[in-house]
MARTOR-246462 format. One record per residue (C-alpha): residue in one letter; x, y, z. Coordinates in steps of 0.25 Angstrom, whole numbers, plus 5000, padded with zeros to 4 digits. Layout:
N
AXYZ/...
// end
This chain:
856
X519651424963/X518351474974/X517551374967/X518451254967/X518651284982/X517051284983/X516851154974/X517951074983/X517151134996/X515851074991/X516450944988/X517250925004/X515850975009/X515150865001/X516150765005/X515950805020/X514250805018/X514550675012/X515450615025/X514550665032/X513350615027/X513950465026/X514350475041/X513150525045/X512450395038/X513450315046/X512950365057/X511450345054/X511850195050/X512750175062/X511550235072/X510450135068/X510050005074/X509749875066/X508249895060/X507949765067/X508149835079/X507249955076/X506049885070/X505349885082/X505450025083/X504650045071/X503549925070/X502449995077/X502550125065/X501450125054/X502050065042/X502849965048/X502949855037/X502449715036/X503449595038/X504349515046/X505449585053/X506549525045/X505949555032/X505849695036/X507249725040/X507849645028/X507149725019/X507749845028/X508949925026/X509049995039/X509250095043/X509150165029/X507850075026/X507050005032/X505749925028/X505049985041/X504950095048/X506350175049/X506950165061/X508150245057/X507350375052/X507550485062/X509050435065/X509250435048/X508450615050/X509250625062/X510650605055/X510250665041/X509350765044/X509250905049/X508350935062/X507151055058/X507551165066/X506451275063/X507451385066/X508451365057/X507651315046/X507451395034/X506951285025/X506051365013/X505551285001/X504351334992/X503551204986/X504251164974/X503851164961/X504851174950/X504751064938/X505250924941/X505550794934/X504850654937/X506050574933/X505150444931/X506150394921/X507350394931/X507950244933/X507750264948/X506450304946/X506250174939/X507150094946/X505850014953/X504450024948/X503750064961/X502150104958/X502450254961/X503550344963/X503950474961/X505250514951/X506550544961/X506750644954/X505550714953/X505550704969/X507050764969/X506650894965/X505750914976/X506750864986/X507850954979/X506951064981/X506251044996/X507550995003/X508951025004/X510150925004/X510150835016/X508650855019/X507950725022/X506750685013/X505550595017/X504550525008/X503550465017/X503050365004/X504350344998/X503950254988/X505250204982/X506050314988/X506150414976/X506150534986/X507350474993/X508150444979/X507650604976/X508250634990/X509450564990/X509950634976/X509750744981/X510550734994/X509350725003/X509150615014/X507750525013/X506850465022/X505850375014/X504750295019/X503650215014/X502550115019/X503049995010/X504249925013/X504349894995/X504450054993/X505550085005/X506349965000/X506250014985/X506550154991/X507750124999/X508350044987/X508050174978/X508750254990/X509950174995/X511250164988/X511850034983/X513149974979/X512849954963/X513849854959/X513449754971/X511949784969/X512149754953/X512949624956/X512149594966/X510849594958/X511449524946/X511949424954/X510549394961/X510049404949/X510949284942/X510649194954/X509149214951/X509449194936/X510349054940/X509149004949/X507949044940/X508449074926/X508048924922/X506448994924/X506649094913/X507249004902/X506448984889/X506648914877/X506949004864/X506048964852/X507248894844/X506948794855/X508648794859/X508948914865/X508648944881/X508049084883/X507749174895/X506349224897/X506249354900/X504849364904/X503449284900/X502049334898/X500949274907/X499549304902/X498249274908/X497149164904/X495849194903/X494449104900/X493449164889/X492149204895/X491449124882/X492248974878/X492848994894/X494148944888/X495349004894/X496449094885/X497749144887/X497349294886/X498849324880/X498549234868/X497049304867/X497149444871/X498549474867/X498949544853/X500449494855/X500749574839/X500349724847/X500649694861/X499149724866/X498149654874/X496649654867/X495649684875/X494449594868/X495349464861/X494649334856/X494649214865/X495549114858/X494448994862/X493049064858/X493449194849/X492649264858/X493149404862/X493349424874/X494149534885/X494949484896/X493749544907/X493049434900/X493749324905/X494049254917/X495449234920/X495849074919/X496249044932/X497348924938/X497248864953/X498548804959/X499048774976/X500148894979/X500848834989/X501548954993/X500249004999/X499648855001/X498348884994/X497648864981/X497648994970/X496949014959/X497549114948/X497249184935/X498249094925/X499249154918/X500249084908/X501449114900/X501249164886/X502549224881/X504049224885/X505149344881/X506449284882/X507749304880/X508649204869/X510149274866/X509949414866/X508649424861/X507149414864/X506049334861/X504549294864/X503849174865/X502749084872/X503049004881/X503248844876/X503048714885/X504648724892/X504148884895/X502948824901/X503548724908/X504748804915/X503548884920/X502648764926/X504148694933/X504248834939/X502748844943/X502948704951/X504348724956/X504448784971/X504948904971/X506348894982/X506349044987/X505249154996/X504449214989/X503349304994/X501749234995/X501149335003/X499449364999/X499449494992/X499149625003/X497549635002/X497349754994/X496749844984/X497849824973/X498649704980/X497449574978/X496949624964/X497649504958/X496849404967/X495849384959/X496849294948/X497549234960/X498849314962/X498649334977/X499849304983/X501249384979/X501949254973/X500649254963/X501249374957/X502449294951/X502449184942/X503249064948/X504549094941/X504449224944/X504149204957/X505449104958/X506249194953/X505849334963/X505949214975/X507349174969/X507849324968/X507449364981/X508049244988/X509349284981/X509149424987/X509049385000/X510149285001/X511149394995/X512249445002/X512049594996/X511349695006/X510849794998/X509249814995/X509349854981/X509449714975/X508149674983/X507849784978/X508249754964/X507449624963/X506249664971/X505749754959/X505449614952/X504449574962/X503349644953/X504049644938/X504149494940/X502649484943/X501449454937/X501249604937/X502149614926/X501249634914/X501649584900/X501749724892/X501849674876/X502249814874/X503649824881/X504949754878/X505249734892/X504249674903/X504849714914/X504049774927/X502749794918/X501649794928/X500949904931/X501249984943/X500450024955/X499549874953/X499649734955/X498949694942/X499249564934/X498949584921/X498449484911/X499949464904/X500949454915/X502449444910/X503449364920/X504749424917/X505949364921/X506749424932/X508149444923/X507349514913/X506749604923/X508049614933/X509249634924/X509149764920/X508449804934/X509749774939/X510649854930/X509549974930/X509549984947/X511149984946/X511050104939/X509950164947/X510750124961/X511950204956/X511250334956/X510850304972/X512250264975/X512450364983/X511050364990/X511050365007/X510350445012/X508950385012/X507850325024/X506750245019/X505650175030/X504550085027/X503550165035/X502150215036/X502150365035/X501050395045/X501950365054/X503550415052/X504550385063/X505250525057/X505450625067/X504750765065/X505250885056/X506350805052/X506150785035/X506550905026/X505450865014/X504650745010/X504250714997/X503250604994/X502350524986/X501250454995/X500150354991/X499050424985/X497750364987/X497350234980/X498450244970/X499350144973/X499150024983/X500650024987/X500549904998/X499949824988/X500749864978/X502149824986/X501549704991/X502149614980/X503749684983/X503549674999/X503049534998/X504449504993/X505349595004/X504249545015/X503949665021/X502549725017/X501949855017/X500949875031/X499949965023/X499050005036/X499450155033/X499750135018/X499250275014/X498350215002/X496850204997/X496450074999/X495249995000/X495749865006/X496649945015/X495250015019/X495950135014/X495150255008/X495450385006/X495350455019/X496350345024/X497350375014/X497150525018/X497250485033/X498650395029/X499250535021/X498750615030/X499650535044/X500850535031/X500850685030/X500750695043/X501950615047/X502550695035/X502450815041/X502950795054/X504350725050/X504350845037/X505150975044/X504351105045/X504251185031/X504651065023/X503851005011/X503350885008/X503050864995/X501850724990/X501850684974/X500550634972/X499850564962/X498350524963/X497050554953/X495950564965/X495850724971/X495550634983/X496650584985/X497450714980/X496650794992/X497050675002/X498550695001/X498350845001/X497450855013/X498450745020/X499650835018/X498850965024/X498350865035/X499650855040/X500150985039/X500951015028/X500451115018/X500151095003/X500851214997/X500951164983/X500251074975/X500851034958/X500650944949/X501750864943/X501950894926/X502350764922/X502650814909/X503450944913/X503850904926/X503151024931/X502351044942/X501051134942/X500351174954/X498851114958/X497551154968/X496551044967/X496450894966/X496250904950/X497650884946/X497750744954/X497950664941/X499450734943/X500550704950/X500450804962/X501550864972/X501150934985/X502151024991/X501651055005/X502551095016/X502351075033/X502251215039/X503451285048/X503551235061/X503051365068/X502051375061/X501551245062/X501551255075/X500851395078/X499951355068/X499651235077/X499551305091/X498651425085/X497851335077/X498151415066/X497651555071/X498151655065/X499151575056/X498251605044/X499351705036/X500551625043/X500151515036/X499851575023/X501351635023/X501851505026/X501151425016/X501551545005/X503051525009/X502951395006/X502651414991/X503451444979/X503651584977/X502751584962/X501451594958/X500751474965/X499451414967/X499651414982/X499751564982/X498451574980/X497551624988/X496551494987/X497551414988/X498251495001/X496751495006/X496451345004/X497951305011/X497751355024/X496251335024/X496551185024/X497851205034/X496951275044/X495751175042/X496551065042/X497051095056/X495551135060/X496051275063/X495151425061/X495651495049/X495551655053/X496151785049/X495751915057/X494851815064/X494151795053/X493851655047/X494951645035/X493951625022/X494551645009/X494051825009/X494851825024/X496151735018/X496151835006/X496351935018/X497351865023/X498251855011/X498052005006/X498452055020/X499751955021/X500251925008/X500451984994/X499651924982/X500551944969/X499951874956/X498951824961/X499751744973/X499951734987/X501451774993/X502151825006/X502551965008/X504051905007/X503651834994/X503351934986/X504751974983/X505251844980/X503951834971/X504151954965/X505651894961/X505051774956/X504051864947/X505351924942/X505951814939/X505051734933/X504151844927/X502551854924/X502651744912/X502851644926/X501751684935/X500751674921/X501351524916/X501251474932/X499751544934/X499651484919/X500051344925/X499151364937/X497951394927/X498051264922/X497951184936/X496651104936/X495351154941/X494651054946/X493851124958/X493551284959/X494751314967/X495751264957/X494751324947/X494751464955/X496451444954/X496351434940/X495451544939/X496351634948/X497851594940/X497151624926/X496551754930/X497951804932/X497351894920/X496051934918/X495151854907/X493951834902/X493051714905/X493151644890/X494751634895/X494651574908/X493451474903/X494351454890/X495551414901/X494451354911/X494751204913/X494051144925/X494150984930/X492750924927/X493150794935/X492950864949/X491550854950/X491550864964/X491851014965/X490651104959/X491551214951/X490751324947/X490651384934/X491951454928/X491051574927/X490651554944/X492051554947/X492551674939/X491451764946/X491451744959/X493051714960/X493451844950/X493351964946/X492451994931/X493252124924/X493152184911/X492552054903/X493851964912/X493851904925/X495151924934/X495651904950/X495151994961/X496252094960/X495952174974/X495552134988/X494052174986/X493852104972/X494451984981/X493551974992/X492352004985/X492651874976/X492951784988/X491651844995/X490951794983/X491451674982/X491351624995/X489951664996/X489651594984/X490451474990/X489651485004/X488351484996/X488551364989/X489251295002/X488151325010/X487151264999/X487851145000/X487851135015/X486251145014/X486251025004/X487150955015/X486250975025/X485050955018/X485350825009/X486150685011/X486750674995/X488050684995/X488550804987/X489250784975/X489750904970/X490051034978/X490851164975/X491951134983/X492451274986/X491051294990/X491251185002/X492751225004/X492251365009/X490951325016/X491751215023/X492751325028/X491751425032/X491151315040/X492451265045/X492651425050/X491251415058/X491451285063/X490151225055/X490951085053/X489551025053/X489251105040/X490651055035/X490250885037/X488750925032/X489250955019/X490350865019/X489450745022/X488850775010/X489950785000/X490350684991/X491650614999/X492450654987/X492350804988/X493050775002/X493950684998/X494450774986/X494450924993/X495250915004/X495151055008/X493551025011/X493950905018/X494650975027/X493551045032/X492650915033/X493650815041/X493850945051/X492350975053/X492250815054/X493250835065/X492650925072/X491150865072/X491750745078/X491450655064/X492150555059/X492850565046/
// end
């Protein structure tokens, strides 16, 4: 009976939260003025999108979206969120780093083929873990908004930004609710009209010459000219082996028999007057060579004949009734590779029907009666399925959206596929998705820059995010041929990218992510995470997100690589495991803290800020236990800042940081932990048993060497038990593709590092075998910095390799006597890649550059 009376009292009080949380949104809607009101309030703020006023505030769904910056943002926190009070808060989350699942295969995962985004449900678990219900969640570059469908299912409110008005309209469709019995009838009745108006385009003869049937796509393949008769060729009746599917790299031209590759030849070209743009274009010529259609209820191929041919060239010279978008392509690295065949304008990316067709739908869109996004929405995820970047894949049944993500490349075989055969089943599949965000209200999305937020201070709970990284994707480019369409483009001035045309290299992307964080740091509340997915193969552009994120403030306390396979995470040190997709957990300091730190420039903060950082770690066995990895954090923190690292007034080097940790913390299994740790590690022990602490050291054995830290790391976690130099060598697995960093000799490392026992090596075990070892190595160290920094002075060759622990530690002795003369000699010298990929050295240089007044 108790328990019935409990179950009814949760139901009244979910009813009430529920009332509650409706009228509260009433309120929100009721106390916001008209976006066209508000737009001069936000046009002056970095990110503020290209286009006519009109264009953006009907593409605009204020308050809850908007295709600028977001007017309504601090009002939407204000009504839903929960002011920090430092006082009353008792907000304690270790880094987390249970397994998780990518959920690629998910229907709203696939719902629109974006170039990147991460599984919602992946994302969920890090939500479900950093937040509680009712927190609000921020992705500064939301992408399509999977953090805000991960938020919303799990009861958390989301405030979602992004610098292209393509991905907050994709994201505020994947985050608002819909009415799916209008929305399916709406969209099948647009698509009917389209189909009354245009169907006649699709119509093709069936071979028993009587029966009508209805394309549902046609092939398009390039013509080339032999370099030897100079006859042209249709290369899909040369090259093409139609029986298997495949495309021959060396086929024989049908004129001269010669054998030839397609590099070989020069494309055939066609000139004609575009009187859309009033000016003559020449283009690479394509023609039709094969139709799928449709006859009854079955399929059937064949090439086109003289009624196919001649439905295309009525369509060519007709005059196309409805807008369609003419704008030159955005000058860019990826955005004008198709200039050189003549597609230079976004109506080029269409064949004439097609083009009619999109022009037809749109019109149709924007003369309905039906408010809601979703069936722009709906139709919009054509604009590049319906392109010439649609290439024709032989080997798949179906050839819809085959182009290949994150590029603008036309290939050799285009297929023109018609807009039923790619719309149809869209439709029925987005009814389905729309149902499962039914219930979905409690989202903000703003087209914004994010070096500049208009969010109030200490006012989001977590952030979880997926920036640009580096020259992976040109995103402004890429969303060129969507925003053409909606009007509304993309002002790319702070687009966070590598980019040559954009005069972007990498210390401007640092610079961009470095102003991000930032801004992400002051609206996250104090002891909260932030956590940043990242995928990028250059250690370069790895170190620039990490050094952007310790810039700003927040501190890296966990670093794993994502197990694809297992849905596992292992923990990482160095740049080596790059090829990986990354998570960083890093957190921004308590707020008292922060601010002592500040005002006593750090001075005697040294073990404060080593107990803080160890309570922001999980409670296991963990690389950031370490006492390298304790030693390099708040090395970094404190250069960073610029600020003297002392203990007993004595400079802090690695002999006096081991001091430190012995004298204020216990060291259990070979890890660092608070006195009021212990106990619960000691639970965890019991819990878990020895068999756990072996298979995580076991995991940790296994990360990637690829410097002499990591390779002192793996060293430490596999000397858990003594053994015997065959063992180690046997198990010894170093990177060879980082030449960069000088690594000594396996041999070196054992003898100055450990301790040599009865035929086995093993870890220092006392205080005195610990100092010893870190008196050697440092002198050793010393020795071969102070070698270098002779070379420096002495010669004008850049150095190419160096033993990077070597400068590391030079750099902070120097940094500790104010020689930052020493620090640019030898950096002057360097090979720019050793700065660009070690960050921690970097530090040291761009603060002695500081201080000698150098530019950077």
């Amino acid at each position: 009976m108790a328990q019935v009376t409990l179950d009814s009292e949760v139901k009244v009080k979910t009813a009430q939260d529920a009332k509650l949380l409706a009228a509260k949104q009433e309120e929100f809607l009721k106390s916001c003025r008209p976006l066209e009101e508000m737009l001069d309030s936000v046009r002056d703020i970095e990110g503020f999108p290209i286009g006519k006023d009109e264009d953006i505030l009907a593409l605009s769904d204020a308050p809850l979206y908007t295709a600028c910056p977001n007017p309504y943002v601090n009002e939407f926190i204000k009504t839903f969120g929960t002011p920090y009070d430092e006082e009353t808060d008792n907000y304690d989350k270790k880094p987390f780093v249970s397994d998780v699942s990518e959920g690629k295969n998910d229907p709203i995962y696939n719902a629109h083929s974006y170039h990147t985004k991460v599984p919602h449900k992946a994302i969920m678990k890090f939500i479900e873990h950093y937040t509680d219900e009712g927190d609000i969640v921020f992705d500064g570059f939301c992408g399509t908004g999977m953090t805000g469908v991960a938020a919303q299912l799990l009861n958390r409110k989301a405030i979602l930004s992004d610098l292209s008005p393509a991905a907050t309209f994709i994201a505020y469709n994947y985050n608002t609710p819909v009415d799916v019995v209008e929305f399916e009838c709406e969209a099948k009745r647009i698509l009917a009209e389209m189909e009354k108006e245009c169907g006649w385009m699709y119509e093709t003869l069936h071979t028993d010459g009587k029966t009508k049937g209805k394309i549902n796509y046609t092939v398009w393949s390039d013509v080339f000219i032999c370099p030897y008769c100079n006859q042209e060729h249709v290369f899909w009746e040369a090259a093409v082996d139609k029986e298997n599917g495949k495309v021959n790299k060396e086929y024989t031209c049908p004129h001269c028999n010669a054998n030839i590759k397609k590099t070989d030849c020069e494309r055939f070209t066609t000139t004609y007057f575009d009187s859309t743009i009033d000016q003559q274009v020449t283009q690479a010529k394509q023609v039709p060579v094969l139709i799928n259609y449709s006859a009854g209820k079955k399929r059937y191929e064949k090439e086109p004949d003289e009624i196919d041919l001649n439905l295309i060239d009525k369509i060519d010279e007709s005059a196309l009734p409805y807008w369609f978008p003419t704008n030159r392509m955005l000058e860019g690295d990826e955005s004008r590779r198709n200039d050189r065949t003549g597609i230079t304008h976004v109506h080029h990316f269409y064949t004439k029907r097609n083009l009619w067709v999109l022009s037809t739908l749109w019109n149709l869109i924007e003369i309905s009666n039906y408010s809601s996004p979703h069936i722009k929405f709906t139709y919009e995820q054509v604009v590049w399925g319906m392109s010439k970047l649609a290439r024709y894949v032989p080997t798949h049944y179906s050839q819809v959206n085959q182009y290949l993500s994150g590029t603008l490349y036309i290939g050799s075989q285009v297929v023109e596929v018609t807009p039923t055969y790619i719309i149809d089943n869209k439709i029925k599949r987005l009814s389905k998705i729309f149902k499962k965000i039914s219930k979905f209200k409690k989202s903000m999305v703003s087209t914004s820059s994010t070096v500049h937020l208009s969010i109030e201070d200490n006012s989001i709970d977590y952030i979880f995010t997926d920036p640009p990284f580096g020259s992976n994707l040109m995103y402004s480019e890429l969303n060129f041929l969507w925003e053409s369409w909606h009007r509304v483009f993309t002002n790319n001035t702070s687009e966070a990218i590598v980019n040559k045309t954009q005069l972007k290299s990498l210390p401007e992307y640092k610079e961009l992510m470095v102003a991000s964080f930032k801004e992400m740091y002051r609206i996250l509340k104090p002891n909260r995470w932030i956590t940043v997915e990242f995928h990028n193969s250059k250690a370069s552009v790895w170190n620039a997100i990490q050094d952007a994120l310790t810039k700003a403030g927040f501190i890296v306390a966990q670093v794993t690589v994502l197990d694809k396979k297992q849905g596992s995470f292992k923990q990482v040190t160095s740049a080596g495991a790059v090829k990986n997709d990354l998570i960083i957990n890093a957190y921004k300091p308590k707020q008292h803290f922060e601010e002592l730190f500040l005002k006593s420039a750090g001075a005697g903060l040294e073990r404060d800020f080593i107990e803080q950082h160890l309570n922001h770690l999980p409670i296991e066995p963990n690389i950031e236990r370490s006492e390298q990895m304790l030693y390099s954090k708040i090395l970094a923190h404190y250069v960073q800042h610029g600020y003297e690292i002392k203990f007993d007034a004595k400079q802090l080097d690695a002999k006096q940081f081991y001091i430190l940790l012995r004298d204020n913390f216990k060291l259990m299994d070979g890890f660092w932990f608070t006195d009021s740790q212990v106990t619960e590690y000691d639970e965890w022990k019991k819990e878990h048993g020895l068999q756990a602490i072996e298979e995580i050291s076991k995991g940790q054995q296994t990360l990637f060497v690829s410097d002499e830290r990591s390779a002192l790391i793996w060293l430490y976690n596999i000397l858990n038990s003594p053994k015997s130099y065959s063992d180690i060598l046997t198990a010894y697995n170093p990177a060879t593709t980082n030449s960069d960093d000088d690594i000594p000799e396996l041999q070196s490392l054992l003898e100055t590092n450990f301790v040599f026992e009865n035929g086995v090596y093993r870890r220092p075990l006392n205080e005195k075998e610990k100092i010893a070892k870190e008196e050697q190595s440092e002198k050793e160290l010393l020795k071969v910095f102070d070698k270098v920094l002779t070379e420096a002075n002495m010669g004008s060759k850049k150095i190419k390799t160096v033993r990077k622990e070597a400068i590391k530690l030079g750099f902070t002795k120097a940094y500790h006597e104010k020689r930052f003369q020493d620090i640019i000699t030898v950096a002057d010298r360097l090979k720019p890649s050793i700065l660009e990929e070690n960050s921690e050295i970097n530090d040291f240089v761009e603060f002695a550059r500081l201080k000698m007044g150098d530019e950077f």
